[in-house]
mmCIF file of the C-alpha atoms, coordinates in Angstrom:
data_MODEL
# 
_entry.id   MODEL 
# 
loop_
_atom_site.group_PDB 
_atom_site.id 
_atom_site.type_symbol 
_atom_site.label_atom_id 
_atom_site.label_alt_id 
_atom_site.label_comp_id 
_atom_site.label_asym_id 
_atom_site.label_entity_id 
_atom_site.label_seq_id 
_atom_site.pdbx_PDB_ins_code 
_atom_site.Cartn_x 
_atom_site.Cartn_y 
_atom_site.Cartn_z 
_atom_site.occupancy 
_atom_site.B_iso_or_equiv 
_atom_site.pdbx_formal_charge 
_atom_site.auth_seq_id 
_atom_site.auth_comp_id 
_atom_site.auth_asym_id 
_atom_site.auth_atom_id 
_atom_site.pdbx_PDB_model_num 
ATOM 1   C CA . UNK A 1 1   ? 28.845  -44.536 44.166  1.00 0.00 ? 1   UNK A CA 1 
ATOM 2   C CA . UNK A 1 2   ? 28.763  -41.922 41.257  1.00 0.00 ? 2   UNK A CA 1 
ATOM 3   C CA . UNK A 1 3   ? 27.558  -38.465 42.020  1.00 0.00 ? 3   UNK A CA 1 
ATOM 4   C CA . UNK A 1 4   ? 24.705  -37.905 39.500  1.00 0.00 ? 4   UNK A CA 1 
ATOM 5   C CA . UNK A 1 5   ? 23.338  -34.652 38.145  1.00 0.00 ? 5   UNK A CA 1 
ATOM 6   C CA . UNK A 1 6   ? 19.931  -33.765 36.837  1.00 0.00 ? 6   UNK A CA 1 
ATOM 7   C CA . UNK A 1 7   ? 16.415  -32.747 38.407  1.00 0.00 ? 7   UNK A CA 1 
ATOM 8   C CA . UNK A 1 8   ? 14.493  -35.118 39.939  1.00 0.00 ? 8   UNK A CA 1 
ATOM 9   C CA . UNK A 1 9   ? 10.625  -35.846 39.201  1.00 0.00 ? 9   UNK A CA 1 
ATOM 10  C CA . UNK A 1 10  ? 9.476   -33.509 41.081  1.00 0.00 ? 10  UNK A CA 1 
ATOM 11  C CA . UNK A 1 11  ? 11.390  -30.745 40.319  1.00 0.00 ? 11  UNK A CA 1 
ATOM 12  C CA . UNK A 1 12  ? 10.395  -31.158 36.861  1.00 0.00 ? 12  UNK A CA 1 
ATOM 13  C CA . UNK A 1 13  ? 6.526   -31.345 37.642  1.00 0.00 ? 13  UNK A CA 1 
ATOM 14  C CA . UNK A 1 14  ? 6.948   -28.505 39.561  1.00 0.00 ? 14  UNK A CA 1 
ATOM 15  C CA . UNK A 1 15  ? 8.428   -26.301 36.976  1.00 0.00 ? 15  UNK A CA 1 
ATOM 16  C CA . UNK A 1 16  ? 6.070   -27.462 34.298  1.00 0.00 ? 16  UNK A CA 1 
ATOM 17  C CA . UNK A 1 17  ? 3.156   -26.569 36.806  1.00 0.00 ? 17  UNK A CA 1 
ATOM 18  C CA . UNK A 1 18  ? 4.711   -23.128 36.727  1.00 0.00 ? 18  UNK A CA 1 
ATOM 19  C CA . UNK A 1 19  ? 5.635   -22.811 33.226  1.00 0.00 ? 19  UNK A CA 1 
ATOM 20  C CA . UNK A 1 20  ? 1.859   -24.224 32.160  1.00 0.00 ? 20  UNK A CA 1 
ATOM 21  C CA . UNK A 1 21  ? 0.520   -21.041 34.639  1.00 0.00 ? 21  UNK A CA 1 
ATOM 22  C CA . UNK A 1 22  ? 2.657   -18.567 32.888  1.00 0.00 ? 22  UNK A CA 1 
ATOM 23  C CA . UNK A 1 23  ? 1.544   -19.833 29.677  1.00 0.00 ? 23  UNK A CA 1 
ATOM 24  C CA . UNK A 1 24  ? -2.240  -19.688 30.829  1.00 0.00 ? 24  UNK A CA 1 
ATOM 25  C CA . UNK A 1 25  ? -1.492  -16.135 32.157  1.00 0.00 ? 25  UNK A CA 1 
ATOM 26  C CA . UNK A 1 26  ? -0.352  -14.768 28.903  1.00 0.00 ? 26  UNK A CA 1 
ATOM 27  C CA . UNK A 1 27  ? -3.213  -16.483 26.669  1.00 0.00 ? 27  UNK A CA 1 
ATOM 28  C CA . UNK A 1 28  ? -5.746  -14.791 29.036  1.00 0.00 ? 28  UNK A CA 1 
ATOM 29  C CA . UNK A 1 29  ? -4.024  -11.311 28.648  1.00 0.00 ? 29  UNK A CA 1 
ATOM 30  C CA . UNK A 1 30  ? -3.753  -11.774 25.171  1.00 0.00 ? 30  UNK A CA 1 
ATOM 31  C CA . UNK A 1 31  ? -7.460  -12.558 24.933  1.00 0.00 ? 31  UNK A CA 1 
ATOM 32  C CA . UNK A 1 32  ? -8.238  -9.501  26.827  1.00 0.00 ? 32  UNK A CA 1 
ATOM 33  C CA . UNK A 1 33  ? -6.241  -7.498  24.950  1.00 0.00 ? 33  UNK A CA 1 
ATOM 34  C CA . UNK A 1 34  ? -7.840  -8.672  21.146  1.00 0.00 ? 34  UNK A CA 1 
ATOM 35  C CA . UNK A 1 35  ? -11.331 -8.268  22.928  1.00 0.00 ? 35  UNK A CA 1 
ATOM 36  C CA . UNK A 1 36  ? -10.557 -4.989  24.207  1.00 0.00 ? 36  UNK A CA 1 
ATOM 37  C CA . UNK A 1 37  ? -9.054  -3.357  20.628  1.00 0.00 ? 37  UNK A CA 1 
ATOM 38  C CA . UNK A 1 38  ? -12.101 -4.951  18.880  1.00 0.00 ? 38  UNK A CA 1 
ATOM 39  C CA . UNK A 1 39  ? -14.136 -3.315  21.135  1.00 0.00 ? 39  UNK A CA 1 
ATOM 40  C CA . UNK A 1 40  ? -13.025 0.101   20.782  1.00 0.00 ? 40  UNK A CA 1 
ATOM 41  C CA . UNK A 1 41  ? -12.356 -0.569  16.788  1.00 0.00 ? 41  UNK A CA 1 
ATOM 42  C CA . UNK A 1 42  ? -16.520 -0.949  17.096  1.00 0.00 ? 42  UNK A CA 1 
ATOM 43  C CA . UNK A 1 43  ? -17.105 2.194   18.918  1.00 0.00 ? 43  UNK A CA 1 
ATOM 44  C CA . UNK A 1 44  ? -14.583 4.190   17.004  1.00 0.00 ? 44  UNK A CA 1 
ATOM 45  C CA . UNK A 1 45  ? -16.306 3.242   13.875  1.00 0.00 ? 45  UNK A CA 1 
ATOM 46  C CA . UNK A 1 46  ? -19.533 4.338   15.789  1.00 0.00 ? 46  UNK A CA 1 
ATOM 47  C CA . UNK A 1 47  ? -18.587 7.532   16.155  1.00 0.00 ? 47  UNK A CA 1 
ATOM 48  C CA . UNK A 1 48  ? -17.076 8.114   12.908  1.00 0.00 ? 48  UNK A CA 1 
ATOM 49  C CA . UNK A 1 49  ? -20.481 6.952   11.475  1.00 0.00 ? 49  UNK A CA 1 
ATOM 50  C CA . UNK A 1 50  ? -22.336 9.639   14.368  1.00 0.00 ? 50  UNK A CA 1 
ATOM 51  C CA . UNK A 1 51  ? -19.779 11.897  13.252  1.00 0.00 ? 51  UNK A CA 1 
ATOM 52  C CA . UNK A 1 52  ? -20.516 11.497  9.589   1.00 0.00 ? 52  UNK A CA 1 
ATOM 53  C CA . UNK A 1 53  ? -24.171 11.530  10.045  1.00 0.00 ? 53  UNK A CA 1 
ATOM 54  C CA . UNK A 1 54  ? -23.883 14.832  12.042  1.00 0.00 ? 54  UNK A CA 1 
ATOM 55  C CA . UNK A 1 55  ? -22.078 16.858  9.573   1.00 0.00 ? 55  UNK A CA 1 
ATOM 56  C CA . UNK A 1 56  ? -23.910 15.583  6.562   1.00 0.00 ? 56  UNK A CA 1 
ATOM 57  C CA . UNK A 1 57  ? -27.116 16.878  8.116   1.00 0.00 ? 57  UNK A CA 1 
ATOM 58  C CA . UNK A 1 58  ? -25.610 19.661  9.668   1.00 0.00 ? 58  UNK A CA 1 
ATOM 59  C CA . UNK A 1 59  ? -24.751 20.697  6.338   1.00 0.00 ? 59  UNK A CA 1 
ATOM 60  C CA . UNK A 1 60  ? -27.589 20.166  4.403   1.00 0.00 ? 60  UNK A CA 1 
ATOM 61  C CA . UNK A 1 61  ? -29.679 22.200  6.891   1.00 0.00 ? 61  UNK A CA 1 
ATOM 62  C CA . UNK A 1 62  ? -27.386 24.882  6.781   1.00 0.00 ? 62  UNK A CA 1 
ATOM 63  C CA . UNK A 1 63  ? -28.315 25.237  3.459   1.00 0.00 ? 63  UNK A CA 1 
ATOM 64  C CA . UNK A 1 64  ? -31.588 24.936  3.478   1.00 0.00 ? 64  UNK A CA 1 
ATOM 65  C CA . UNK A 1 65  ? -33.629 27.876  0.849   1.00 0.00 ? 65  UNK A CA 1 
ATOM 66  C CA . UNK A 1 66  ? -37.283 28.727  1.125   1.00 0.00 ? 66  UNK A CA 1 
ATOM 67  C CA . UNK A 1 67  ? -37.883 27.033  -2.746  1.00 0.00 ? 67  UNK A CA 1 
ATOM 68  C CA . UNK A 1 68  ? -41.155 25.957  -3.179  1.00 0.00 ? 68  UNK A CA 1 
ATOM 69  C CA . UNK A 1 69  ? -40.916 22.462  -5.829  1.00 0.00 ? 69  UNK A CA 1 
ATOM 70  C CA . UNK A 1 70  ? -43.314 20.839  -7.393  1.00 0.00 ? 70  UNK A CA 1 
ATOM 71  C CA . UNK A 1 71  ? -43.797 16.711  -7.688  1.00 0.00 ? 71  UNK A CA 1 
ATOM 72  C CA . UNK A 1 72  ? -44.222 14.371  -10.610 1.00 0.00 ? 72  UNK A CA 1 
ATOM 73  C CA . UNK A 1 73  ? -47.739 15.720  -10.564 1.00 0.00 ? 73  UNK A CA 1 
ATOM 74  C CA . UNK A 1 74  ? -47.185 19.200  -10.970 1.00 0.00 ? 74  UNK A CA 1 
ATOM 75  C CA . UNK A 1 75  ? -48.329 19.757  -7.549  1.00 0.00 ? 75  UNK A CA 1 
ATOM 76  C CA . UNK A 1 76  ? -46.751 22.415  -5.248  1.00 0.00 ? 76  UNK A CA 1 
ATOM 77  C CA . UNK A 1 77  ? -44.469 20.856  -2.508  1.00 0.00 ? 77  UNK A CA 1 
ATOM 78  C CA . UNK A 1 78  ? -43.479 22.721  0.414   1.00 0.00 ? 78  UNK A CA 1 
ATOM 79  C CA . UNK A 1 79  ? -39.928 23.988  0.585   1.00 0.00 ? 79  UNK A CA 1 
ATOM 80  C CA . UNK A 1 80  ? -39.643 22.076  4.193   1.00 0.00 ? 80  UNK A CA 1 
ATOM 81  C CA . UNK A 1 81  ? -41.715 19.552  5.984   1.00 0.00 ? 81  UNK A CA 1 
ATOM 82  C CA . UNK A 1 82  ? -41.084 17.353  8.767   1.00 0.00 ? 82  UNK A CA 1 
ATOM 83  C CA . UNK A 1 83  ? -42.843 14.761  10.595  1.00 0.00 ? 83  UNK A CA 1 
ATOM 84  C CA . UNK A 1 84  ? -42.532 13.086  14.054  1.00 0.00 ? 84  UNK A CA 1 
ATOM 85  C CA . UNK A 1 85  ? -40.375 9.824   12.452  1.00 0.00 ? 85  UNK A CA 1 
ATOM 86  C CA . UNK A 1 86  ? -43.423 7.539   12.881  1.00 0.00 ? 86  UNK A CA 1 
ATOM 87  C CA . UNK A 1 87  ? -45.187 6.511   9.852   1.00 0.00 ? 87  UNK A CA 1 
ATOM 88  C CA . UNK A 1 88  ? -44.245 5.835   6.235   1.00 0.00 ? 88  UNK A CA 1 
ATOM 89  C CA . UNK A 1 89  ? -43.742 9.668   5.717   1.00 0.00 ? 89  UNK A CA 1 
ATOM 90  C CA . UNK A 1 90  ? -40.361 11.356  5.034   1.00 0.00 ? 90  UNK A CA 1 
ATOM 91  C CA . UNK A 1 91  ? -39.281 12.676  8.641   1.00 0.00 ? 91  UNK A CA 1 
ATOM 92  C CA . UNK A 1 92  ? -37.184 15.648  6.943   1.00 0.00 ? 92  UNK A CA 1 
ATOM 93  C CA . UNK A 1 93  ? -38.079 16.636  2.987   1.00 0.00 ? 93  UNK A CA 1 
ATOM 94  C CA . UNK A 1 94  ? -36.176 20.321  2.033   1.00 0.00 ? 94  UNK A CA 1 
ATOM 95  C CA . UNK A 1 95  ? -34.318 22.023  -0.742  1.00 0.00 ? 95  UNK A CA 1 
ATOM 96  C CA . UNK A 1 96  ? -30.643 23.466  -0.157  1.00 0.00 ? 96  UNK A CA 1 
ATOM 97  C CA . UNK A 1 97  ? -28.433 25.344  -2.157  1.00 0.00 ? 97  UNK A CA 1 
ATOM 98  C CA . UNK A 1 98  ? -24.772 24.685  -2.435  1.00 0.00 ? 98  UNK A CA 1 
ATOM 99  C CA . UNK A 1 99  ? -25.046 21.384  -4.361  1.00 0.00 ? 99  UNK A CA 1 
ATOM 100 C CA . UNK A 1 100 ? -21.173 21.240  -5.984  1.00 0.00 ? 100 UNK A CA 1 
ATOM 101 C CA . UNK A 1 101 ? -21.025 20.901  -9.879  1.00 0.00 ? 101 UNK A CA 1 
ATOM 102 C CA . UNK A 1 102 ? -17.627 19.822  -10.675 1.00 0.00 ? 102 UNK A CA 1 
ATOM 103 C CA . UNK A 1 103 ? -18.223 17.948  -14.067 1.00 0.00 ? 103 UNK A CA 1 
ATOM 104 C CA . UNK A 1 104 ? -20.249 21.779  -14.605 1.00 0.00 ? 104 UNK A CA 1 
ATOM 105 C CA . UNK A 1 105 ? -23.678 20.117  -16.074 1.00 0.00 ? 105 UNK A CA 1 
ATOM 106 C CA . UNK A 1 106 ? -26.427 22.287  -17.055 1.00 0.00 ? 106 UNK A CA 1 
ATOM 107 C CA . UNK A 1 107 ? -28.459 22.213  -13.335 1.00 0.00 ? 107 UNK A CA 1 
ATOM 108 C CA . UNK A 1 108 ? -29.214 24.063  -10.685 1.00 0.00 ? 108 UNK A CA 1 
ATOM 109 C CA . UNK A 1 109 ? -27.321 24.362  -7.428  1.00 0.00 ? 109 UNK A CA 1 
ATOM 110 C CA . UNK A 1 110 ? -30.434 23.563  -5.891  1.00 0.00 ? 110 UNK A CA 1 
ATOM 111 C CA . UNK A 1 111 ? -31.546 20.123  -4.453  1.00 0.00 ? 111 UNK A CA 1 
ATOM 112 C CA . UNK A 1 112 ? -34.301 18.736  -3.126  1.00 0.00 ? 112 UNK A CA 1 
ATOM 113 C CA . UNK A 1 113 ? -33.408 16.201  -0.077  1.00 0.00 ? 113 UNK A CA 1 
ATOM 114 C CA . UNK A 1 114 ? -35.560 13.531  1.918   1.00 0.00 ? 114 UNK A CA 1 
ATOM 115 C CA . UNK A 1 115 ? -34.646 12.165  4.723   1.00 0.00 ? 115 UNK A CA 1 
ATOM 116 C CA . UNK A 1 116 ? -36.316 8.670   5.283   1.00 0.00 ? 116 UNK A CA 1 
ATOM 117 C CA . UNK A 1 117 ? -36.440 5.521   7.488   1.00 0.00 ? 117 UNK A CA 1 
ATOM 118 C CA . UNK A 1 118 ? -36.189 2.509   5.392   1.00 0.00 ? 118 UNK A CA 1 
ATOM 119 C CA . UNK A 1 119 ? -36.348 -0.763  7.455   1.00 0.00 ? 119 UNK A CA 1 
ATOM 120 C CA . UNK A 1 120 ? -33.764 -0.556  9.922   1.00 0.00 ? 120 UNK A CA 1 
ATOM 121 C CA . UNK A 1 121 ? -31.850 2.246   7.701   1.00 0.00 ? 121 UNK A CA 1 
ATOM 122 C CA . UNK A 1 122 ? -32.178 6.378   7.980   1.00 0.00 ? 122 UNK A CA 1 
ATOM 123 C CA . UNK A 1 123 ? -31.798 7.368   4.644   1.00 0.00 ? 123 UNK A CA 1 
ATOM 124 C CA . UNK A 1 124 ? -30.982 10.396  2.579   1.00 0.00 ? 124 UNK A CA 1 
ATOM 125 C CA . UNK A 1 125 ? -32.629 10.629  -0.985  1.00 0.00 ? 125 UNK A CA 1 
ATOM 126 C CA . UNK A 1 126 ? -31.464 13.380  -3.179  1.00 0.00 ? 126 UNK A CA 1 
ATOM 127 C CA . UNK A 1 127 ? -33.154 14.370  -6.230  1.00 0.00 ? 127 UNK A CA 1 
ATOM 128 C CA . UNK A 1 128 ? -31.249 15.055  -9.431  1.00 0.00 ? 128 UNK A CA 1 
ATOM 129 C CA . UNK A 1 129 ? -33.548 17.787  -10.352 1.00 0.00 ? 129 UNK A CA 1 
ATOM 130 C CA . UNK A 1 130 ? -35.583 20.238  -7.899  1.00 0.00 ? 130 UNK A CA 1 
ATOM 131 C CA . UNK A 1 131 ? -39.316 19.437  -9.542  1.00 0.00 ? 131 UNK A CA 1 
ATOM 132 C CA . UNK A 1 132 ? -40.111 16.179  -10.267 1.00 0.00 ? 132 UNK A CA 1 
ATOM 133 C CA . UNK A 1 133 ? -39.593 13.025  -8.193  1.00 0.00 ? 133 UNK A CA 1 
ATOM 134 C CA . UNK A 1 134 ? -36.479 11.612  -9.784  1.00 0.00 ? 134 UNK A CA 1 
ATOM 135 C CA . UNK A 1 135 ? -33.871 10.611  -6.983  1.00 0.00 ? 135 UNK A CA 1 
ATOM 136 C CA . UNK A 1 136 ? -30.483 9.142   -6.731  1.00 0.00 ? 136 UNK A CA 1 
ATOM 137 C CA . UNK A 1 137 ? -29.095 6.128   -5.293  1.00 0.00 ? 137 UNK A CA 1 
ATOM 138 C CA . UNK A 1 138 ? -29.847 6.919   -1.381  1.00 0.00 ? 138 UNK A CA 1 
ATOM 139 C CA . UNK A 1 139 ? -26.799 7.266   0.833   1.00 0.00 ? 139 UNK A CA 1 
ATOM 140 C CA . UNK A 1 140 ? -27.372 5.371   4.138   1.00 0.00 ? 140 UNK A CA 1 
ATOM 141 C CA . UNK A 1 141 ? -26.915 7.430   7.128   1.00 0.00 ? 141 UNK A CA 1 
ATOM 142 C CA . UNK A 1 142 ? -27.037 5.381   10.132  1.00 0.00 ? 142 UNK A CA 1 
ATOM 143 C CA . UNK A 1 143 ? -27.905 1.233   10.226  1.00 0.00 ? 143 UNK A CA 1 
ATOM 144 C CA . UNK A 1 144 ? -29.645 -0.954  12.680  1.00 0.00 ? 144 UNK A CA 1 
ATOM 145 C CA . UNK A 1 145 ? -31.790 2.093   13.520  1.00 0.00 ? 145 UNK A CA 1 
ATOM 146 C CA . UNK A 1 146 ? -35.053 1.244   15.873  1.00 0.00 ? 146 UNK A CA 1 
ATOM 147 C CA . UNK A 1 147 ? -36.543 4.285   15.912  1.00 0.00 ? 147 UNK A CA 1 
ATOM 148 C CA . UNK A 1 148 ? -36.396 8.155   15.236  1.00 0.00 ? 148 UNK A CA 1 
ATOM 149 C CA . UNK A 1 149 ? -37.872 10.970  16.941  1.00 0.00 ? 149 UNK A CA 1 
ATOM 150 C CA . UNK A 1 150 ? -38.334 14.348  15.410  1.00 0.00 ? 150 UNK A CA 1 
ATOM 151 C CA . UNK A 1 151 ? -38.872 18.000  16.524  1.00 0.00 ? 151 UNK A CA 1 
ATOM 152 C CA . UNK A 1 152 ? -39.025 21.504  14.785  1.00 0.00 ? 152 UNK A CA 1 
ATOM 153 C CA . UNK A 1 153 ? -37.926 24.958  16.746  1.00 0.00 ? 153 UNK A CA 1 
ATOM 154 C CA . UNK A 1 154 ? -40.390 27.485  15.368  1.00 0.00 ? 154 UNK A CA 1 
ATOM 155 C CA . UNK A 1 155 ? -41.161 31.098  16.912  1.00 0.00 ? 155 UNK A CA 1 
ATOM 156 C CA . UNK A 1 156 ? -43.441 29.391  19.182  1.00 0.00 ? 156 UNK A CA 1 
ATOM 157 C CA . UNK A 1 157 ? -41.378 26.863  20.463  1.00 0.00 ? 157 UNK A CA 1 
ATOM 158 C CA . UNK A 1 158 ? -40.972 22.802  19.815  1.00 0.00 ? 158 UNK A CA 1 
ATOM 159 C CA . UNK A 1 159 ? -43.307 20.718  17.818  1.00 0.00 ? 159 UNK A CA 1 
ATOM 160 C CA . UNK A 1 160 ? -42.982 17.594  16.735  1.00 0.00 ? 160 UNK A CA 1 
ATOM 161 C CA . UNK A 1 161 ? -44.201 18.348  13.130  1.00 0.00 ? 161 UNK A CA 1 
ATOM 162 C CA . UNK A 1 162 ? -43.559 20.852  10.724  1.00 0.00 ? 162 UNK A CA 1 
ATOM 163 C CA . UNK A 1 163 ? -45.926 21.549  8.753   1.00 0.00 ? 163 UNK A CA 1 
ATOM 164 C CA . UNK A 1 164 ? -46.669 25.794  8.055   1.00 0.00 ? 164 UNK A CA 1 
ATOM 165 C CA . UNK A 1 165 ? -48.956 27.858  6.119   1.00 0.00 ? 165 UNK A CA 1 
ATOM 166 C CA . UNK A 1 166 ? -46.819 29.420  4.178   1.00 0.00 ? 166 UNK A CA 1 
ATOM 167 C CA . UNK A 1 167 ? -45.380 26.605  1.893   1.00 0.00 ? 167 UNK A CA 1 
ATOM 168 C CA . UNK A 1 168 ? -41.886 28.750  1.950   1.00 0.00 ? 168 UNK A CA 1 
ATOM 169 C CA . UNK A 1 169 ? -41.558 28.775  5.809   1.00 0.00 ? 169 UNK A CA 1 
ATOM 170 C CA . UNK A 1 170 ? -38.428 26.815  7.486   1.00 0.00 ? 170 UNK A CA 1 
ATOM 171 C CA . UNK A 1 171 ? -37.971 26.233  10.791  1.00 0.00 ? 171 UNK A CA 1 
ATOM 172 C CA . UNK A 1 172 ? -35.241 27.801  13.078  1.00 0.00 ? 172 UNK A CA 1 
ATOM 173 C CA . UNK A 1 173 ? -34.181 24.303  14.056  1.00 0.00 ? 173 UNK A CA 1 
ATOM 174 C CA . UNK A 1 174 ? -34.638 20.907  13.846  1.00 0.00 ? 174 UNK A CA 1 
ATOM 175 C CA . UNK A 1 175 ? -33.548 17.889  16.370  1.00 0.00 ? 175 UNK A CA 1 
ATOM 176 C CA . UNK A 1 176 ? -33.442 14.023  15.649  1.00 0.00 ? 176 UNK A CA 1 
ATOM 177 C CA . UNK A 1 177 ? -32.989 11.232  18.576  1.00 0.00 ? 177 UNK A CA 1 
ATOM 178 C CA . UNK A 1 178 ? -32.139 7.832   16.679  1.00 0.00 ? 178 UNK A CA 1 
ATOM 179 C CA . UNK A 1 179 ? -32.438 4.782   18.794  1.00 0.00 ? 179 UNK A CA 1 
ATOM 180 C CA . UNK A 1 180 ? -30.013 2.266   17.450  1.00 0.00 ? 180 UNK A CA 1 
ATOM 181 C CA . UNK A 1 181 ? -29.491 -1.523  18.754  1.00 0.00 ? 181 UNK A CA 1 
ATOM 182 C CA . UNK A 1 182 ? -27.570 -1.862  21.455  1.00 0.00 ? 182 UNK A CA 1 
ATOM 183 C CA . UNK A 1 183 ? -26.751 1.753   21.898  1.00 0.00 ? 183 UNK A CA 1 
ATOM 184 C CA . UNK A 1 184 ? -28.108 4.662   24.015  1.00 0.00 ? 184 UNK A CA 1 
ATOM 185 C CA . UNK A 1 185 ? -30.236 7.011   22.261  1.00 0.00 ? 185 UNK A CA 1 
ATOM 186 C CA . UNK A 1 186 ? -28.352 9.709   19.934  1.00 0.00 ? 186 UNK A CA 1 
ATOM 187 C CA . UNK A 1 187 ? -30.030 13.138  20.141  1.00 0.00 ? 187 UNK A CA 1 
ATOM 188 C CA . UNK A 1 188 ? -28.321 16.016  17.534  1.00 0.00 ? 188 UNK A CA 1 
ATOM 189 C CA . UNK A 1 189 ? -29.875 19.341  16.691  1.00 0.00 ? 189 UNK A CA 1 
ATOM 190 C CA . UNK A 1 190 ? -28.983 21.171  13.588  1.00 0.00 ? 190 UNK A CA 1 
ATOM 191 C CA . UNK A 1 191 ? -30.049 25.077  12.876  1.00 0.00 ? 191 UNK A CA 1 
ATOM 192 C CA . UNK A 1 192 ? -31.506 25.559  9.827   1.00 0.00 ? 192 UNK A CA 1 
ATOM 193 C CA . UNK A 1 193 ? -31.239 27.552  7.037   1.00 0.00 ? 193 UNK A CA 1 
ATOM 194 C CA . UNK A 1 194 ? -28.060 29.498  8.301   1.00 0.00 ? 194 UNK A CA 1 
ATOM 195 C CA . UNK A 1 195 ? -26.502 30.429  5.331   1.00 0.00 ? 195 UNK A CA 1 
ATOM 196 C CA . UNK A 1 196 ? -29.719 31.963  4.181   1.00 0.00 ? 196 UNK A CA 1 
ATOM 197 C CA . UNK A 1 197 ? -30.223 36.086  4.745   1.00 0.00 ? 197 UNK A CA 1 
# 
């Protein structure tokens, strides 16, 4: 009789049944592992755009000057005025100073800024000139946006409008909670006027 070599049948079902687990192991890891990076590429690009949205306003606040405008009109505009986010009204309309000239056009350093929710978009309209009503292309903020709430810090306290007197009045501060989709609600307060005396 000759002595054969080789595995028999169910040797080789055997390691195939262990091979095909392996295999099934490492697909499921590797699944994990492209759901898990394209989860936190999502949230890292959320918090850039929180991030982003933060400093711009924090920014523009900072800057904010007691400059009474005017509108198409001729009428006199407050220098700030802020509603509650509900409604078809601006929630944030100022001027601030500080607007860069690098090509050095003949303008002011002045702006006047609106902060608006358009559809599901906050929005920030600049004007190219401080009277009038002639704006830019707006710069989106923040997307899939549900809702916005609103509230001005004046010597009295919290409100959730701002709407003074005196049409040169700011307010000390000025908080925004944006409800996006899917997302807990983002609260971020900004002081105002700062880098006026």
């Amino acid at each position: 009789m000759r002595n054969e070599q080789g595995f028999t049948l169910v040797e080789l079902v055997v390691a195939l049944f262990i091979f095909g687990m392996l295999a099934a192991a490492g697909v499921g890891l590797l699944a994990f592992s492209v759901r898990a990076q394209d989860a936190a590429g999502t949230r890292l690009a959320a918090v850039g755009d929180e991030r982003r949205l933060s400093s711009l306003l924090a920014a523009d606040l900072a800057q904010a000057v007691p400059r009474v405008t005017r509108d198409a009109g001729g009428a006199s505009v407050p220098a700030f005025s802020g509603t509650n986010g509900q409604g078809r009204a601006p929630i944030l309309s100022y001027v601030r100073a500080g607007w860069t000239n690098p090509a050095q056009r003949a303008r002011s350093g002045l702006q006047r800024v609106e902060i608006v929710l358009a559809g599901d978009r906050l929005e920030r309209h600049a004007s190219t000139i401080t009277d009038g009503n002639e704006t830019v292309m707006p710069t989106v903020l923040a997307d899939d946006v549900e809702r916005v709430a609103a509230r001005y810090r004046t010597a009295t306290g919290w409100s959730d409008r701002f709407a003074d007197p005196r049409a040169d009045a700011l307010p000390r501060a000025a908080e925004l909670t944006l409800t996006r989709k899917n997302a807990a609600p983002l609260t971020l307060d900004f002081l105002v006027a700062t880098k006026y005396p």
